[in-house]
C-alpha positions as CSV (number, residue, x, y, z in Angstrom):
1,X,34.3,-201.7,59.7
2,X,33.8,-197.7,60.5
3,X,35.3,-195.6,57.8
4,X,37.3,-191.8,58.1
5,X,37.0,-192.2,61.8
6,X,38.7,-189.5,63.9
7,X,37.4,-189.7,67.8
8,X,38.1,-187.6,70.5
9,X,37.0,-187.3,74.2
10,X,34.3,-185.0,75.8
11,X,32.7,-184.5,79.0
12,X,29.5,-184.4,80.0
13,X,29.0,-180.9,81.3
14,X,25.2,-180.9,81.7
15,X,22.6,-182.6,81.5
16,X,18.7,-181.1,81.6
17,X,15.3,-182.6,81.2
18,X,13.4,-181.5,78.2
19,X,10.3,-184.1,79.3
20,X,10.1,-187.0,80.7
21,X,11.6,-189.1,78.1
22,X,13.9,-186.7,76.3
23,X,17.2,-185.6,77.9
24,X,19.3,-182.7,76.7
25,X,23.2,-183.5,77.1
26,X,25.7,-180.4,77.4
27,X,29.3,-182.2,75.5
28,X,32.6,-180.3,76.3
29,X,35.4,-181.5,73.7
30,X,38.8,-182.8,75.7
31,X,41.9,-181.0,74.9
32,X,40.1,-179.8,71.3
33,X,37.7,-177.0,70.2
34,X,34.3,-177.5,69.0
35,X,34.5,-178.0,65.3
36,X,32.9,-176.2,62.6
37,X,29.8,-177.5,62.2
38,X,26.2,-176.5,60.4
39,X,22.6,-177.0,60.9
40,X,21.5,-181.2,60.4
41,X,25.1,-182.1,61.7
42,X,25.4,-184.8,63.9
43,X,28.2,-186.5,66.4
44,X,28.9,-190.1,66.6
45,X,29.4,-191.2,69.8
46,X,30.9,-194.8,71.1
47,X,28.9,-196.0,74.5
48,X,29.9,-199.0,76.5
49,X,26.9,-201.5,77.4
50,X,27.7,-204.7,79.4
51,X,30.7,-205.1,77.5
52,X,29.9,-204.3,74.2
53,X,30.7,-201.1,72.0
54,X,27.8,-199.1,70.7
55,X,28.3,-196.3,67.8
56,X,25.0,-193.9,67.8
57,X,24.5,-190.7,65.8
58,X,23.1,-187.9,67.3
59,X,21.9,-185.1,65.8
60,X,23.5,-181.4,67.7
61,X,20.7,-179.1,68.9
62,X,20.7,-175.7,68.2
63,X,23.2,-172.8,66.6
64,X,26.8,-173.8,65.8
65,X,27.7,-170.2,66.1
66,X,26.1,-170.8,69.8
67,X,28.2,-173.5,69.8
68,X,31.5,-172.1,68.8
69,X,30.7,-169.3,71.5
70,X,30.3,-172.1,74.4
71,X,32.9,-174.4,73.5
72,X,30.5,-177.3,73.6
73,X,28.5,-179.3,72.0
74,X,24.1,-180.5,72.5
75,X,22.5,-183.4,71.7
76,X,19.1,-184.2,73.0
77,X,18.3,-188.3,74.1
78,X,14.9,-189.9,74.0
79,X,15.0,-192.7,76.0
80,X,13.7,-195.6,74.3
81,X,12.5,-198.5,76.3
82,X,13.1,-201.6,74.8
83,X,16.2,-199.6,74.2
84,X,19.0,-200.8,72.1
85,X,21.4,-199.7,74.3
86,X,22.4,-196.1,73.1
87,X,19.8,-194.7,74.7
88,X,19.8,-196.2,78.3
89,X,23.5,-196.1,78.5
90,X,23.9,-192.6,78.0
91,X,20.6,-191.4,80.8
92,X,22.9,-193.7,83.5
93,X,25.9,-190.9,83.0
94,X,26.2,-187.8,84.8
95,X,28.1,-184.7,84.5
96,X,31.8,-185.3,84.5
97,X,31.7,-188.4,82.9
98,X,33.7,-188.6,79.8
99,X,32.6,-190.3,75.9
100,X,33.8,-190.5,73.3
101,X,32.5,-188.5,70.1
102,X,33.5,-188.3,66.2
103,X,32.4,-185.9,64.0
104,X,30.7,-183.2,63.4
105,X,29.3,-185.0,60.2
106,X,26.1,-183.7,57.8
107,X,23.9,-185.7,55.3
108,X,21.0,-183.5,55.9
109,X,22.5,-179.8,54.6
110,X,20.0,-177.1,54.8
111,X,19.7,-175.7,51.4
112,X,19.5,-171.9,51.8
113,X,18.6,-171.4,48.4
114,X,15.0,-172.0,48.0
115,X,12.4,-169.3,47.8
116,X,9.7,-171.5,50.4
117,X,11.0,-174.1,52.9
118,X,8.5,-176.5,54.6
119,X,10.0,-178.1,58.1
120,X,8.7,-181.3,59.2
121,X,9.4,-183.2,62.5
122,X,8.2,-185.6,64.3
123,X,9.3,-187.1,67.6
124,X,13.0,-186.5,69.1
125,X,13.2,-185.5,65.0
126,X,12.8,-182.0,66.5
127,X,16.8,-182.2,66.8
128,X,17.9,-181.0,63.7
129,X,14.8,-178.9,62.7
130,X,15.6,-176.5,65.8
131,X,18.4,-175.1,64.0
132,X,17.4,-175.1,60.7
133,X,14.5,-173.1,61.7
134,X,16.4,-170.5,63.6
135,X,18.3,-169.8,60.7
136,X,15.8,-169.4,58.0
137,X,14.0,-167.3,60.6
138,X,16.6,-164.8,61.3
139,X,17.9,-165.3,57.1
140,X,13.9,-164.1,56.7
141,X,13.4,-166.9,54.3
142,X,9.9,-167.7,53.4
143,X,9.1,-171.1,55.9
144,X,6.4,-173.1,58.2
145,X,6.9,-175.6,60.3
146,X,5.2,-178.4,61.8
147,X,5.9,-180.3,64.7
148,X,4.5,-183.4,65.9
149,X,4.7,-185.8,68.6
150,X,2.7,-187.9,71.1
151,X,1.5,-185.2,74.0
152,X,2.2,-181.4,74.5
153,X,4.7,-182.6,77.3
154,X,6.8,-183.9,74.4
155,X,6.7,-181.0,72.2
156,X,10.4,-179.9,73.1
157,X,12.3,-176.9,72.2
158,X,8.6,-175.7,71.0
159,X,8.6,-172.7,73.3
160,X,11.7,-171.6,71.6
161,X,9.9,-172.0,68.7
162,X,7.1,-170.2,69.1
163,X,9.3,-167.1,70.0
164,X,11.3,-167.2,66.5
165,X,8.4,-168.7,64.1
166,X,5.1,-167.2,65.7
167,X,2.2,-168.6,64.0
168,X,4.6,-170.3,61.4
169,X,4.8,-173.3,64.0
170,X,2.1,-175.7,63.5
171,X,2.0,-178.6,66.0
172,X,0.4,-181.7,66.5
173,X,-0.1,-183.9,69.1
174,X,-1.0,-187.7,69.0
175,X,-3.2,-187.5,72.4
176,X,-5.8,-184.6,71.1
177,X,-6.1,-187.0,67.7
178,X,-4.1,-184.2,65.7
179,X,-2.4,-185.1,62.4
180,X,-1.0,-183.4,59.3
181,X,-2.6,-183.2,56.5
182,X,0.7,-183.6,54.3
183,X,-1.3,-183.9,51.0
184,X,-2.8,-180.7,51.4
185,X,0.1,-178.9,53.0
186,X,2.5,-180.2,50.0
187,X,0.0,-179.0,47.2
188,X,0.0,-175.9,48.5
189,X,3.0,-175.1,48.3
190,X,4.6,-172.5,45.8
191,X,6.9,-173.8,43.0
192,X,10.6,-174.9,43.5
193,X,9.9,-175.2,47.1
194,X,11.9,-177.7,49.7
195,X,10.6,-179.8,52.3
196,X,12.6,-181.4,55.0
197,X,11.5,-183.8,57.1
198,X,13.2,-185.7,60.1
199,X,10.9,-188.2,62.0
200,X,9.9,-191.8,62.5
201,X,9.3,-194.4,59.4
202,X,5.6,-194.1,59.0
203,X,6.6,-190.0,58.8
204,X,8.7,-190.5,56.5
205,X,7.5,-193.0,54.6
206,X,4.0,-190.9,54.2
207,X,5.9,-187.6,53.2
208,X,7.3,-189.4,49.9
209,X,4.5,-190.8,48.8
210,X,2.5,-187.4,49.6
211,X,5.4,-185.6,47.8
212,X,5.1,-188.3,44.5
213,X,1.6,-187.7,44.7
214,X,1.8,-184.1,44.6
215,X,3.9,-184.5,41.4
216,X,6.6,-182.5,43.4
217,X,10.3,-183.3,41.8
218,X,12.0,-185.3,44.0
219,X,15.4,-183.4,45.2
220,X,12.8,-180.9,46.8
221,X,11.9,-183.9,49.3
222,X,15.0,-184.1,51.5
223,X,14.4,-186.7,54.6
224,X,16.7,-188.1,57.5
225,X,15.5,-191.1,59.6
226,X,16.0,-192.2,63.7
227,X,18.5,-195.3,62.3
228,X,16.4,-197.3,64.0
229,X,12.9,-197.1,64.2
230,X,10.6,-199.3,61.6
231,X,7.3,-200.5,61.0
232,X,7.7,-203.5,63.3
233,X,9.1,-204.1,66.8
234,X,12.3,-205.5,66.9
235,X,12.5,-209.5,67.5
236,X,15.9,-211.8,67.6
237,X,16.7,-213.2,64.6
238,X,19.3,-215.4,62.8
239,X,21.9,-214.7,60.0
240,X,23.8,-217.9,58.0
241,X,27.1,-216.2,56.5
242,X,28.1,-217.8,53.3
243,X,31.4,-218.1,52.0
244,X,34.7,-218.6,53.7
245,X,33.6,-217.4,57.0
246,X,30.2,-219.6,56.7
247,X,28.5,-219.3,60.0
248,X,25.1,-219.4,61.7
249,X,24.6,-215.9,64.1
250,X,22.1,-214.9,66.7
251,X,21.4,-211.7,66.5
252,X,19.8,-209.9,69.6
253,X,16.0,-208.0,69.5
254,X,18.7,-205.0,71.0
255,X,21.7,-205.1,68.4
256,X,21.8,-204.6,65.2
257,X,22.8,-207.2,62.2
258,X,26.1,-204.8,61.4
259,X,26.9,-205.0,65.3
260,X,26.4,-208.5,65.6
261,X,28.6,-209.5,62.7
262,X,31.3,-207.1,63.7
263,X,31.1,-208.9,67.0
264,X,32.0,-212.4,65.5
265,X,34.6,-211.1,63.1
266,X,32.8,-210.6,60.0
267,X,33.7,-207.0,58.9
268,X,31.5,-205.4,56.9
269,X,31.9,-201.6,55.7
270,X,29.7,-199.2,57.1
271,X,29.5,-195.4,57.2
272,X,26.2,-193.5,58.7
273,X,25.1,-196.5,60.4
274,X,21.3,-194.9,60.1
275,X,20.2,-196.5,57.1
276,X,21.2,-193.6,54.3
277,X,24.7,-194.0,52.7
278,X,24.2,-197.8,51.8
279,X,27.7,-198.8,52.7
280,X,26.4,-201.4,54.5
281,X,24.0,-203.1,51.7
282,X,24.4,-206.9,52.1
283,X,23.1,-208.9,49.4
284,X,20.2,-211.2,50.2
285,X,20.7,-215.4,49.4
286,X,17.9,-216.9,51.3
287,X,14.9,-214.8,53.4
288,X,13.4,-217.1,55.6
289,X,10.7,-214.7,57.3
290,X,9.9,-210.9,56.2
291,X,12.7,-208.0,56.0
292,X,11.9,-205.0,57.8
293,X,13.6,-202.5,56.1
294,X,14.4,-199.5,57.9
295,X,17.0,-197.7,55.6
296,X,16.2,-194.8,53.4
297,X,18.7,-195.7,51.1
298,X,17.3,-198.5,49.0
299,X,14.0,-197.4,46.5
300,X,10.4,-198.8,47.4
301,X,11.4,-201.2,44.3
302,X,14.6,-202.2,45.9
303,X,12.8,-203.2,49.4
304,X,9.8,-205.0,47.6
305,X,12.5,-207.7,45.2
306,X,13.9,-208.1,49.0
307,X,17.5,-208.9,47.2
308,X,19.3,-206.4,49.3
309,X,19.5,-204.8,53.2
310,X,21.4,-202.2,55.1
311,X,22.7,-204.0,57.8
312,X,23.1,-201.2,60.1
313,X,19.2,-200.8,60.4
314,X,17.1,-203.1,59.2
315,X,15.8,-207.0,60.6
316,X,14.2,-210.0,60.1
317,X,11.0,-211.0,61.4
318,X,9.8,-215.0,61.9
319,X,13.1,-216.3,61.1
320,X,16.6,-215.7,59.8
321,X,18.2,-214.4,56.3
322,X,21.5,-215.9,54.4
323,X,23.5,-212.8,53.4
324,X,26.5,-212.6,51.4
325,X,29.4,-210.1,53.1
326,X,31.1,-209.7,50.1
327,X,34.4,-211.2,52.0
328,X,36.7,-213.4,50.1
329,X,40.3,-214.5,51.3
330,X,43.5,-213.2,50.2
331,X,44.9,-215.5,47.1
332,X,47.9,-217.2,48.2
């Protein structure tokens, strides 16, 4: 059960190859303005795939002032194959066909305060790192950035890059055996400094144990995960609901537990949906098999008891999980 949700139509108005698996999406609001936005926003969008309703976040690409200027909106696609639907739905429309979007909403503000910032992408993570590195470039803040991802055909949005950040942009590619040294690069940096990171788990997942072992304080890590990526490929698995709505579920290798419960009437509440407010937490009975948490909301503690998961994200592997929904009926 979506909370605050206020949706609106848009039309696709472009669309443009940034490789061959990332596609940049040109989003004209219906009958609305573009809404104030700032860098690390993103839109939800609702996407219709063989008769079920997908809600994806997208992070917007680019400048909102850009944005306000245009009247639209950008969001940049990787097609993900297996996909779990958001992804192949949207490279099968064209221009003219219409969404619709919710939003702009932002759980990964760009602090403009600190005296060194240290950007950090990996992947289709590049989304909301474009903007936040325009800025501090043209604010003249003290910044690097590095940017990895699997080939130099991948590195999107780099050649902007280059032309704002010079020899501030560091990048990496998986192909040429490149990788970051994020030890070195967070104990080099000067006190008080922020790093922001958007990228897959193992990305993320290195970058706070690299910033605990520099003995860096932790609100100068600031992170924002895919949703949906984790350690593990994604597998079917089942879910036992206890309580009055006790019931055995199937869930897909291609939905999500919080869809799949939604879809047989089990309401749970949800916000992000990418595995960071931890609205969602369900509390854990039974594990029959191994949790692969994908959130970024529960502590490596939390994850390790395995008492809790966000729904929206994270999956079982070799078997099935009892959850608790927290639903009770009305008293009559």
């Amino acid at each position: 059960m979506k909370i605050d949700d206020h949706w609106a139509e848009a039309r696709i108005e472009a669309t443009r190859d940034l490789s061959a698996t990332v596609r940049e999406f040109t989003l004209r609001p219906v009958g609305v303005n573009v809404a104030p936005w700032t860098v690390g926003s993103h839109l939800r969008v609702t996407l219709s795939d063989e008769g079920r309703t997908l809600l994806r976040s997208y992070s917007l690409v680019g400048l909102p002032q850009d944005s306000a200027r245009e009247g639209v909106y950008r969001i940049a696609v990787k097609r993900v194959d297996p996909s779990r639907g958001g992804s192949r739905c949207l490279w099968r429309l064209g221009s003219g066909a219409v969404i619709r979007i919710a939003g702009p909403d932002n759980h990964f503000e760009l602090p403009l305060g600190a005296p060194f910032a240290l950007l950090i992408a990996g992947g289709i993570g590049i989304t909301p790192m474009l903007g936040m590195a325009l800025t501090l470039a043209a604010r003249g803040t003290p910044m690097r950035m590095l940017y990895a991802a699997r080939s130099p055909e991948e590195l999107v949005y780099a050649d902007r890059l280059r032309a704002a950040l010079g020899d501030r942009l560091v990048t990496f590619c998986d192909s040429a055996g490149e990788r970051m040294d994020l030890a070195a690069e967070f104990g080099a940096l000067p006190p008080e400094a922020q790093a922001l990171v958007c990228g897959p788990a193992p990305l993320l997942q290195g970058a706070q144990a690299a910033w605990k072992g520099a003995g860096r304080a932790p609100a100068g890590l600031r992170f924002e995960t895919f949703g949906s990526g984790g350690l593990q490929g994604a597998e079917p698995f089942w879910v036992q609901v206890s309580g009055p709505r006790a019931q055995r579920i199937e869930v897909p290798a291609d939905a999500s537990l919080l869809q799949t419960l939604s879809a047989h009437g089990v309401d749970v509440m949800a916000d992000c949906e990418r595995g960071e407010c931890g609205l969602c937490t369900l509390e854990v009975l039974e594990l029959h098999g191994e949790i692969d948490h994908r959130d970024v909301f529960l502590s490596a503690a939390e994850k390790s008891e395995n008492h809790r998961l966000c729904a929206c994200v994270s999956r079982v592997r070799g078997g099935g999980i009892v959850v608790d929904t927290g639903y009770r009926a009305d008293p009559t």
